[in-house]
C-alpha positions as CSV (number, residue, x, y, z in Angstrom):
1,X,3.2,170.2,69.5
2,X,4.6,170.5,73.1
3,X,2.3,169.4,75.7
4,X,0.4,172.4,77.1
5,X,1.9,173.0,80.6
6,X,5.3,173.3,78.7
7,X,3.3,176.4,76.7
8,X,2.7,178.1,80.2
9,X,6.5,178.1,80.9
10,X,7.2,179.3,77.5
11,X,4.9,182.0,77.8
12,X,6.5,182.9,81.3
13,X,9.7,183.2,79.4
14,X,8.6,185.3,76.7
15,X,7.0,187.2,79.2
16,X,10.2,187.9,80.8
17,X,12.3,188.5,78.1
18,X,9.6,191.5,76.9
19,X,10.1,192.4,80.6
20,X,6.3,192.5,81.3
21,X,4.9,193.9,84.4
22,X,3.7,189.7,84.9
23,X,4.9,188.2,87.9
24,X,3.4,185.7,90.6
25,X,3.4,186.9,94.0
26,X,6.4,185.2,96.0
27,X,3.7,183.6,98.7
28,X,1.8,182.2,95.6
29,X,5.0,180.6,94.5
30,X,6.0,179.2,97.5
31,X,2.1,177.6,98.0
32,X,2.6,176.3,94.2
33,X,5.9,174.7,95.2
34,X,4.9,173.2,98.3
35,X,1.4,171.8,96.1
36,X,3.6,170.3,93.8
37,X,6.3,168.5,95.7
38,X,3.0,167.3,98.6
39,X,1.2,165.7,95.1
40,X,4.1,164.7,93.5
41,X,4.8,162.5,96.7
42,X,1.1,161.2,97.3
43,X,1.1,160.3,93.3
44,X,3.9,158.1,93.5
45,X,3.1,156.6,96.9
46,X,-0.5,155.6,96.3
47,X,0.8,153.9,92.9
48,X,3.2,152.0,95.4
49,X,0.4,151.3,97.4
50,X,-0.1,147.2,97.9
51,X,3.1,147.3,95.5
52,X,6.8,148.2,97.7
53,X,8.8,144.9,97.4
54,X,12.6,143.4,98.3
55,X,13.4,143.3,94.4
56,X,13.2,146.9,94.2
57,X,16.3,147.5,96.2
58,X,18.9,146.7,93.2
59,X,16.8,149.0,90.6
60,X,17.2,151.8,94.1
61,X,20.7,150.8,94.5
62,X,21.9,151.6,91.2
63,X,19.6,155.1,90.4
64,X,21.6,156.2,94.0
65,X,25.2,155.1,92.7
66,X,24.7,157.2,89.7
67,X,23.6,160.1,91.6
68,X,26.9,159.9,93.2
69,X,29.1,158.9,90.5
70,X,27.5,162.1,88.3
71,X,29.2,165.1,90.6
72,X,32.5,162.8,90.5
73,X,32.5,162.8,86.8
74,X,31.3,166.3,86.2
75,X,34.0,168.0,88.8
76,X,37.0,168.1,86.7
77,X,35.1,168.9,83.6
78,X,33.6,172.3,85.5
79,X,37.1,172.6,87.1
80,X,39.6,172.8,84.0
81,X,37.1,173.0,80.7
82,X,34.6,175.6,81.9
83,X,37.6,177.0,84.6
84,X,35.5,177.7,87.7
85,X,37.4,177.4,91.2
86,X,37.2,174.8,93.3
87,X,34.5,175.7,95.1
88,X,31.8,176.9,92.0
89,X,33.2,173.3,90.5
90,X,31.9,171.1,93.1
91,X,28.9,173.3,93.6
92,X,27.9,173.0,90.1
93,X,28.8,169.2,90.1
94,X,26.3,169.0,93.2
95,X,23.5,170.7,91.4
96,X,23.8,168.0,88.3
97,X,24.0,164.9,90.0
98,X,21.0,166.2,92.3
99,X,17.7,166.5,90.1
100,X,15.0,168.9,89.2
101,X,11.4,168.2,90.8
102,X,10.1,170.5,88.3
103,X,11.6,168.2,85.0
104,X,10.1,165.2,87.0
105,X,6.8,167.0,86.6
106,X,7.1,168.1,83.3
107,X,8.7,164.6,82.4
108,X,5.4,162.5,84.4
109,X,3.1,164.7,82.6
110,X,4.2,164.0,79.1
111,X,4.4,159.8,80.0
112,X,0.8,160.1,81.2
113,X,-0.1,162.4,78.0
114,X,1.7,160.0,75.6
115,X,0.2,156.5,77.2
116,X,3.3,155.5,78.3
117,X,3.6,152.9,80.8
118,X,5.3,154.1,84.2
119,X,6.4,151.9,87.1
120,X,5.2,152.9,90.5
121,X,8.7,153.4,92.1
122,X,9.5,156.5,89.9
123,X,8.9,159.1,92.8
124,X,11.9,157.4,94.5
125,X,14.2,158.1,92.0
126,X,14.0,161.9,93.4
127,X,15.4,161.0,96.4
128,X,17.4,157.9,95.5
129,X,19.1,160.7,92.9
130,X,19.2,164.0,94.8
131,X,20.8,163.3,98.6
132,X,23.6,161.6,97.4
133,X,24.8,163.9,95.0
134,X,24.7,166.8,97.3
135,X,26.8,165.0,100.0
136,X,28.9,164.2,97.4
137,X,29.7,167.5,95.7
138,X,30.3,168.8,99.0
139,X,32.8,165.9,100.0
140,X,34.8,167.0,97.1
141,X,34.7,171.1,97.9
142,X,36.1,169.8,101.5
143,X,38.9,167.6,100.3
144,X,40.1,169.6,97.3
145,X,40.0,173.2,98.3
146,X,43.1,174.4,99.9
147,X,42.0,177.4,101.9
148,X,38.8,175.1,103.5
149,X,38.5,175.8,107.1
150,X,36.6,173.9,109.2
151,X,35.0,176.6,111.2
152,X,33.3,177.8,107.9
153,X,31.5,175.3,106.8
154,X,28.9,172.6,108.2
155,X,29.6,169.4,110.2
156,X,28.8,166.3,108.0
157,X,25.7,165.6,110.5
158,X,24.6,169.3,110.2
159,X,25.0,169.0,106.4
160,X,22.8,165.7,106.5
161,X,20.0,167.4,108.5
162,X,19.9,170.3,106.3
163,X,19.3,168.4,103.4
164,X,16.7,165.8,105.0
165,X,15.1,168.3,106.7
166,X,14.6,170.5,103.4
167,X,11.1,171.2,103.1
168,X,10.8,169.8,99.5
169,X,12.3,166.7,100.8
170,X,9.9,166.4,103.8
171,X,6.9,167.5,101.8
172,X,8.0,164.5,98.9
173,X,8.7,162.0,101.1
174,X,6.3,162.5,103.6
175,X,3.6,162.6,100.5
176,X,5.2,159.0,99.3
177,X,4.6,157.5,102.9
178,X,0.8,158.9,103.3
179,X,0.3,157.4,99.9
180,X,1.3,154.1,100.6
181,X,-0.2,154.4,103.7
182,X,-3.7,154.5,102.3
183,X,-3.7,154.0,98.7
184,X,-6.2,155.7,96.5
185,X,-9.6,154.9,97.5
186,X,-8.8,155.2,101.5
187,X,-7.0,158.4,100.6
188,X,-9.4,160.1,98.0
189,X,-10.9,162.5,100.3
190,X,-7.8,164.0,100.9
191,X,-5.7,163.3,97.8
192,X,-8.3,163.6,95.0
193,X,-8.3,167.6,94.9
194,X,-5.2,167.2,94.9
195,X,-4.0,164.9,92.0
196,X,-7.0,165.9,89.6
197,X,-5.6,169.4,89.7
198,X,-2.0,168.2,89.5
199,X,-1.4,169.8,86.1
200,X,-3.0,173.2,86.8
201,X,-0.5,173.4,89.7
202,X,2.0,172.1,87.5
203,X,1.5,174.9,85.0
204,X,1.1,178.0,87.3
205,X,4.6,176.6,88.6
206,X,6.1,176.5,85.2
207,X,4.5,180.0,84.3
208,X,6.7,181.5,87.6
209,X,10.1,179.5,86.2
210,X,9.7,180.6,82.8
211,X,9.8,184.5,84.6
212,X,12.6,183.5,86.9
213,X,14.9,182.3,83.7
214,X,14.1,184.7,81.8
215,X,15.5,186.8,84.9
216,X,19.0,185.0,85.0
217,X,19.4,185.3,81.4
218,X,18.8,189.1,81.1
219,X,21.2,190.2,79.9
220,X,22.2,187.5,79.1
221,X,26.5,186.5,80.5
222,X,28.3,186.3,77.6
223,X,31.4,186.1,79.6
224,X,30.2,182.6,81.2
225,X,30.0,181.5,77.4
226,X,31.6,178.1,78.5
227,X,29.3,177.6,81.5
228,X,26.3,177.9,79.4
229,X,28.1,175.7,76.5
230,X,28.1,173.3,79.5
231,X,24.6,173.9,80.4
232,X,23.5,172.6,77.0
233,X,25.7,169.4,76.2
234,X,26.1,167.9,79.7
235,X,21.7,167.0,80.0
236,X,22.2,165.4,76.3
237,X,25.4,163.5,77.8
238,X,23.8,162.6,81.3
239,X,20.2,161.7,80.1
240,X,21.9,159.2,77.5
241,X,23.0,157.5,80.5
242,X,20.2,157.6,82.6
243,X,18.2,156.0,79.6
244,X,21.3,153.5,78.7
245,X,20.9,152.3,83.1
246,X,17.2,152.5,82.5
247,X,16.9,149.9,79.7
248,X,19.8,148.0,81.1
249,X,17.7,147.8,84.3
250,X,14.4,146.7,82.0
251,X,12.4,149.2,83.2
252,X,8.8,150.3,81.6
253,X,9.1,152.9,78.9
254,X,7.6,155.5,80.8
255,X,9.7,155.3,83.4
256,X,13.0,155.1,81.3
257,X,12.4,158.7,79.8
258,X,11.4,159.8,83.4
259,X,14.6,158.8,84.6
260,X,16.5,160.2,81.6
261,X,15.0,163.3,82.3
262,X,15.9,163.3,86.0
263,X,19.7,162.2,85.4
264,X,19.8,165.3,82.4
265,X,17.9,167.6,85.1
266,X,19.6,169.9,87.7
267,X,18.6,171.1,90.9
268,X,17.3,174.4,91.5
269,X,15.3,174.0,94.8
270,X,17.6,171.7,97.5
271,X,21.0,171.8,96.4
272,X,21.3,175.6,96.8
273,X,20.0,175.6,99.8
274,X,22.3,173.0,100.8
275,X,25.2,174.1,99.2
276,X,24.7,177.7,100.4
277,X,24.5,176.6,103.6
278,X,27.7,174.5,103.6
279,X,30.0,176.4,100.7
280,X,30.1,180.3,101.6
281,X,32.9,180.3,98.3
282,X,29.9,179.1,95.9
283,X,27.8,181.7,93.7
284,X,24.7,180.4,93.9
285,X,24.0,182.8,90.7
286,X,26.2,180.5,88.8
287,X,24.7,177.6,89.5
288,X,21.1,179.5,89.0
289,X,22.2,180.5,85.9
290,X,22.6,176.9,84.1
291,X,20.8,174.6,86.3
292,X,17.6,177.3,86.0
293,X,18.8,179.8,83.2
294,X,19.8,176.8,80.5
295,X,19.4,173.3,81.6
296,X,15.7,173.6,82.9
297,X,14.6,175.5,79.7
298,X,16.3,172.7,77.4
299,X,14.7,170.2,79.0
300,X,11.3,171.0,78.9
301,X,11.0,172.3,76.0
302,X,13.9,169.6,73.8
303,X,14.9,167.5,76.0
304,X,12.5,165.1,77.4
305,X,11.0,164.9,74.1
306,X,14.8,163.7,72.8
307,X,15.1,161.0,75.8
308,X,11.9,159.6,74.8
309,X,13.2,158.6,71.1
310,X,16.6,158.0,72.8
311,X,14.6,155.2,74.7
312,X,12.4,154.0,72.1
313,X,16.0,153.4,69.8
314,X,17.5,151.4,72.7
315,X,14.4,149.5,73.5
């Protein structure tokens, strides 16, 4: 049985799909977001509390150099398999090598419900993974599309701010440093609220993306047949890596099928703002509709379940 915030997303969904007068006011949504990235932060950096040291740097090193290395392998797939143009490809390619904070929920929540041990660097691999995957998706739009202008698009240093400065970025990291900062017990009059009620905000989030992809997938665009196709196989080929670095990398189990789940993820929250921003060519739609529509789906409801007995096999 699927753990029971992955029921509330289902029943957003279904909910959708009857096309149900249900739907979470956009403010609520935005305060539900902004709840989740802030715990999601403080979590991870109160577990790193008395517990940051030099040897993490290689285990770092190597989560960010596959965060690059995914939008350089998945370009020319998008580009002549699926056929998208140029600048759809690298988009696309931008949003899968950047990661879902959502499926890092989902995926910590069913680690902590199955007993599995995590390590207390995990929260890094959402930034170690999502900033360099956007830079270099958009690196490629700039050097492969003919008809790029200059004028159009945004400076490399403007592109860096707007992706630092993205508010789930600043809410996560800024939650990670507060964490370490004051650990558990100094920090339990703020943070306690907050992490006990982690999976109620958890849910109500996944209720709201279960009506959103049930939006991109009504009706549902049979004529981007091979972007959906692509949707589906490329988290089963990308969290088969992430577990394979993972267990080269002898991590905990828990934090193996956390980072399979990350690598198989896509982003739905920073990279289209960032790629908005910087590729005017992109449709955003596309990439809603297989990062959001597909992947996300997949994942929490199959996937992070498969990467779990993916990592148990290679351990």
């Amino acid at each position: 049985m699927p753990d029971i915030v992955v029921m509330f997303f289902i029943l957003g969904l279904v909910a959708g799909i009857l096309r149900s007068d249900l739907a979470i006011p956009k403010a609520t949504y935005d305060t539900l977001s902004l709840l989740l990235m802030l715990t999601i932060g403080l979590k991870g950096g109160m577990v790193l509390h008395g517990n940051l040291s030099w040897q993490l740097l290689p285990e770092m090193a190597s989560v960010m150099l596959l965060g690059g290395l995914i939008p350089l392998t998945l370009y020319p797939i998008l580009k002549y398999v699926v056929r998208l143009s140029v600048a759809n490809s690298a988009s696309i390619a931008a949003h899968y090598g950047s990661v879902s904070a959502g499926t890092f929920a989902v995926a910590l929540a069913y680690a902590e419900s199955a007993k599995l041990e995590v390590g207390a660097e995990v929260t890094l691999y959402l930034v170690m993974l999502e900033l360099p995957a956007i830079i270099v998706g958009l690196m490629l739009y700039r050097k492969l599309d003919k008809q790029h202008s200059q004028s159009n698009t945004l400076s490399l240093k403007a592109l860096w701010h707007e992706t630092l400065t993205n508010k789930s970025v600043i809410l996560l990291v800024g939650g990670v440093i507060i964490g370490m900062m004051y650990g558990t017990q100094q920090g339990s009059q703020v943070t306690s609220l907050l992490t006990s009620s982690f999976k109620v905000v958890l849910a109500l989030f996944l209720l709201e993306m279960g009506l959103v992809a049930a939006q991109t997938l009504r009706p549902f665009p049979w004529q981007h047949w091979r972007l959906a196709a692509f949707a589906i196989i490329t988290p089963l080929f990308l969290g088969t890596i992430g577990v394979a670095v993972g267990t080269l990398l002898k991590l905990e189990l828990g934090s193996v099928v956390i980072l399979g789940s990350l690598v198989a993820s896509a982003s739905y929250i920073a990279a289209p703002a960032a790629i908005k921003a910087a590729v005017p060519k992109a449709d955003i739609g596309l990439a809603m509709l297989s990062s959001l529509g597909v992947t996300f789906p997949f994942n929490v409801i199959v996937g992070i379940g498969l990467y779990h007995k993916l990592a148990l096999a290679m351990h």
